[in-house]
C-alpha positions in Angstrom: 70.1 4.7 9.6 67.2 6.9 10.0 63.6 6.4 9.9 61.1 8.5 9.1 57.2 7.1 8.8 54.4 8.9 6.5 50.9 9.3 7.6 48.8 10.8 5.3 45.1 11.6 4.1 46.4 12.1 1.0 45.5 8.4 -1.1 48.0 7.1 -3.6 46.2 8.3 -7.0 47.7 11.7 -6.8 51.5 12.7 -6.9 51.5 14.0 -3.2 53.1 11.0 -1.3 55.9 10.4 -4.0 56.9 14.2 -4.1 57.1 14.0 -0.1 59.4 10.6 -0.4 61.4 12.3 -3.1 62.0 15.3 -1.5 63.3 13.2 1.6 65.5 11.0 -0.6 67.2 14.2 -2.0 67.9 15.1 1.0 68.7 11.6 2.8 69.5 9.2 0.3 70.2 6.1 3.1 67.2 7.2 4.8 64.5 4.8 5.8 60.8 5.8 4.7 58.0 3.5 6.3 54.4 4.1 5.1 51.9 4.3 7.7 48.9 5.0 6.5 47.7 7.2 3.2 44.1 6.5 3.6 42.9 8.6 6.1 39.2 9.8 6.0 39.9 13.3 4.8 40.9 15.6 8.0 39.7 12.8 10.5 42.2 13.5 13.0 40.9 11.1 15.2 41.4 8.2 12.7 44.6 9.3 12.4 45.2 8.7 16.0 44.0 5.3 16.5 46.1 4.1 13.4 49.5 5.5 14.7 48.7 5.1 18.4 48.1 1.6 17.7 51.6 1.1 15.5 54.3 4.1 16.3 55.8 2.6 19.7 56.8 -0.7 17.0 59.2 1.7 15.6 62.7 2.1 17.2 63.6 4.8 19.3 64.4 8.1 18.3 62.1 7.3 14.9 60.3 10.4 12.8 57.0 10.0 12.7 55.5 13.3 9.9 51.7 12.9 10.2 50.0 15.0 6.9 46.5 14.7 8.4 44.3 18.2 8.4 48.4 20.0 8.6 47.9 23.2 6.5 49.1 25.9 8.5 46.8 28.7 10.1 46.8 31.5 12.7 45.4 29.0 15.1 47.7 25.8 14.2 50.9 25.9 13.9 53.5 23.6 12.6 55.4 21.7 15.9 57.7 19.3 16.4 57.8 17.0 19.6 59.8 14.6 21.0 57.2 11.8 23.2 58.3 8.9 24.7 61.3 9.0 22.4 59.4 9.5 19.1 59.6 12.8 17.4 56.4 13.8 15.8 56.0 16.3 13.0 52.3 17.8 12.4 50.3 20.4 12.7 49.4 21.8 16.7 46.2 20.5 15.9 45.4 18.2 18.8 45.9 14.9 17.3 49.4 14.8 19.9 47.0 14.8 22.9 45.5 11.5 21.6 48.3 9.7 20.4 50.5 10.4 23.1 47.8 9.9 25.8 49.8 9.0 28.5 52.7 10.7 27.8 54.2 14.1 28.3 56.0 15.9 25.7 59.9 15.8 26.6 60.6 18.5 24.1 58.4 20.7 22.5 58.8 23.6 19.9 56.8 25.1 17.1 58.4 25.2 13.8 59.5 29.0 12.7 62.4 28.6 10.6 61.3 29.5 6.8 58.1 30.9 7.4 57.6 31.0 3.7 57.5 27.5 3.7 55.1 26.8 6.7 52.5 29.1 5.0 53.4 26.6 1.6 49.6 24.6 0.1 52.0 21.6 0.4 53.2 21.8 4.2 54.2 18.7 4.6 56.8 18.7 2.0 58.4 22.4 2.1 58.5 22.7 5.9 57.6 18.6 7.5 60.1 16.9 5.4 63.3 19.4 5.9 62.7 19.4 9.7 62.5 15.3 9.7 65.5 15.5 7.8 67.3 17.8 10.1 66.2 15.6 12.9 67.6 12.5 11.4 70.8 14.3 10.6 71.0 14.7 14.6 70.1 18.2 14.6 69.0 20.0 17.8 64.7 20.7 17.8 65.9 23.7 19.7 67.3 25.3 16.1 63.6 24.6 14.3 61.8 27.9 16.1 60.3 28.4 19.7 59.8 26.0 22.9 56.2 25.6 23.6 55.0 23.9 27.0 52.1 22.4 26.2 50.2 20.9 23.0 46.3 21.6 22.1 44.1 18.9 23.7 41.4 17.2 21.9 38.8 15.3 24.1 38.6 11.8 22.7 35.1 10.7 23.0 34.9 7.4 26.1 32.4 4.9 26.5 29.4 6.0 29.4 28.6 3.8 31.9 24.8 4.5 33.5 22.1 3.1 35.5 24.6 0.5 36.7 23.1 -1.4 33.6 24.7 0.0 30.5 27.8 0.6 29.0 27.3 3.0 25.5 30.2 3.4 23.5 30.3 4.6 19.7 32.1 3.6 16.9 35.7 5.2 16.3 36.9 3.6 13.1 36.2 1.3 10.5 38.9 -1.1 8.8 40.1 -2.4 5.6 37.9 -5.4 6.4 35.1 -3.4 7.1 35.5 -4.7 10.8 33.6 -2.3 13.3 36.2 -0.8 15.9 34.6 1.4 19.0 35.7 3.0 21.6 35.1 0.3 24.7 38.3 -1.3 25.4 38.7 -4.6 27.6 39.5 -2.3 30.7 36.0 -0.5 30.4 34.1 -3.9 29.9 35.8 -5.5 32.6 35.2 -2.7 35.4 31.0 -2.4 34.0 30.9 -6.3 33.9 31.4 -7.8 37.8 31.0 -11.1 36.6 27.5 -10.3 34.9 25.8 -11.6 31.9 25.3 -9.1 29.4 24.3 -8.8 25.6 25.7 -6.3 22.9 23.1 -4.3 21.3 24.1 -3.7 17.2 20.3 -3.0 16.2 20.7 0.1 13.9 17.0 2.0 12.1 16.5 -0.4 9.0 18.5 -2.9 10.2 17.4 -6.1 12.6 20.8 -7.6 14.1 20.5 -10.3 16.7 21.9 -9.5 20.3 25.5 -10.6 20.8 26.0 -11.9 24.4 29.7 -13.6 23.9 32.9 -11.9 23.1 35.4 -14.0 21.9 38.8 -13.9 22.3 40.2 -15.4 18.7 38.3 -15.0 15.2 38.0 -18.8 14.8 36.1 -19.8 17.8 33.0 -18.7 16.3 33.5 -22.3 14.4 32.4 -24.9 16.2 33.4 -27.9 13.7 35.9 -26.5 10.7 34.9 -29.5 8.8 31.9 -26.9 8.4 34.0 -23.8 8.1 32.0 -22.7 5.1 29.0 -22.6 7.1 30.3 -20.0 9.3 31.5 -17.7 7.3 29.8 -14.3 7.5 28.4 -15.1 10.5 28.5 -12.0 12.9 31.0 -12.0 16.7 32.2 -9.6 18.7 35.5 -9.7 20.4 38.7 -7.1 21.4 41.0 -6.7 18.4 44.9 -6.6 19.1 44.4 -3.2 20.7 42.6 -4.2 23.0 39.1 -2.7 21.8 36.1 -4.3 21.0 35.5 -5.3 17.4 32.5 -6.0 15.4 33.1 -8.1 12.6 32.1 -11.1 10.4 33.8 -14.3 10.2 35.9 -14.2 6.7 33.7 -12.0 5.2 35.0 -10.3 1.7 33.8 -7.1 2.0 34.0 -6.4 -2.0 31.9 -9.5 -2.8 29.2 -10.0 0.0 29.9 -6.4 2.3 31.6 -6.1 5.8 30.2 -5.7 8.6 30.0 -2.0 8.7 27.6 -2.1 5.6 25.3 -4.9 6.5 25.0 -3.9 9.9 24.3 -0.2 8.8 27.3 0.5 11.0 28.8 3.9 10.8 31.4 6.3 12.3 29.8 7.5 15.8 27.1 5.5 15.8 26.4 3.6 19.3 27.1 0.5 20.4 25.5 -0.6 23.7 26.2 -3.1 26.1 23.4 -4.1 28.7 24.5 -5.8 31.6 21.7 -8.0 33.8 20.9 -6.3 37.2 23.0 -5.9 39.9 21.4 -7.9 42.7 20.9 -6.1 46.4 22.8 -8.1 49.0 19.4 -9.3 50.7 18.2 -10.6 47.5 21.2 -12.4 46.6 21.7 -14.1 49.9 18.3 -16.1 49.2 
């Protein structure tokens, strides 16, 4: 059986994402339909990316992945189709391949020209996404959707800067359903900066006084010392690297409804910085004494 996963910036209050499944099930009626994500900032393809980087490789192989994220159709973006590391991805050429697929090259790529009518639709991701997933998951060839392209536009995804052999600046990338903080340094950037240095993680933000952070944890509950005291920890603020291996902000079962997350009471935004300052790196006559 087929599956086909949605990604959208669409939300659910409007009839977008259930005229998209509909129009697959009329087509596919055994088909498999796995929701992704449908809260997207608006256009934020780089959102986008983290969220399906982080999940599309937990599919099987040979899974359709149609990603609605900034997709309408335009002189310089073009509908494509691509099979990556065994995934085919539906979307617009609009760079947000080159960050999913990071480190992988395309093993098939075309752009969509069959029923130009359709590509040039308001609603792209039903009239001309959802018949070329279903044409995939029928075991159609991508070479019968339009032309081969050999490469995909490339977006730069912003990396952390390491300078002065004292600082390691990252910024923030995304921010969850939690309110969690999520940047940009992963545990391989902190790990090369470190060299077995003490450090401290700057959160201070204008209008906002955050104490230093100078341990990353590795679990959520460590930051309780006694859980016959639990309540006394809650809200309180730890760093540490989430399940993709990034490092997190967050606060320790904090509802973000009722008392805020940490994005909102650390005055934590998209792009803002996040700095971590390492302690000196001692010459070798200095540290010999």
């Amino acid at each position: 059986m087929a599956i086909i996963t949605l990604t959208t910036d669409f939300g659910l209050k409007d009839y977008f994402v259930s005229s998209i499944k509909g129009s697959i099930l009329k087509e596919l009626s055994d088909v498999t339909i796995v929701d992704i994500s449908h809260h997207v900032s608006p256009y934020d393809l780089s959102e986008a990316a983290y969220i399906i980087r982080n999940s599309y490789s937990e599919f099987p192989k040979g899974t359709i992945h149609i990603i609605g994220v900034n997709a309408l159709s335009t002189p310089n973006q073009r509908p494509i189709c691509a099979l990556i590391n065994d995934h085919y991805f539906i979307c617009g050429d609009n760079g947000i391949l080159s960050l999913i697929c990071q480190n992988h090259q395309p093993q098939e790529l075309v752009e969509i020209t069959i029923h130009p009518e359709e590509i040039d639709s308001l609603f792209p991701v039903k009239t001309c996404f959802v018949p070329v997933a279903c044409h995939i998951a029928r075991g159609g060839v991508m070479a019968l959707l339009g032309k081969k392209r050999k490469k995909l536009k490339q977006l730069n995804e912003l990396n952390p800067v390491y300078r002065d052999d004292k600082f390691l600046v990252g910024n923030v990338i995304y921010i969850d359903h939690f309110g969690n903080v999520v940047t940009n340094i992963s545990r391989k950037h902190f790990e090369e900066a470190m060299q077995n240095r003490k450090y401290k993680i700057i959160l201070r933000q204008k209008d906002f006084s955050i104490t230093d952070i100078n341990v990353i944890y590795e679990h959520y509950n460590e930051v309780v010392q006694d859980f016959s005291k639990e309540l006394q920890a809650m809200g309180r603020t730890l760093c540490l690297f989430n399940s993709a291996n990034f490092l997190e902000v967050t606060l320790y079962k904090s509802n973000p409804i009722v008392s805020g997350g940490a994005n909102t009471l650390m005055g934590l935004k998209k792009g803002d910085p996040i700095t971590i300052e390492f302690e000196n790196i001692l010459e070798p006559d200095v540290a010999e004494k």
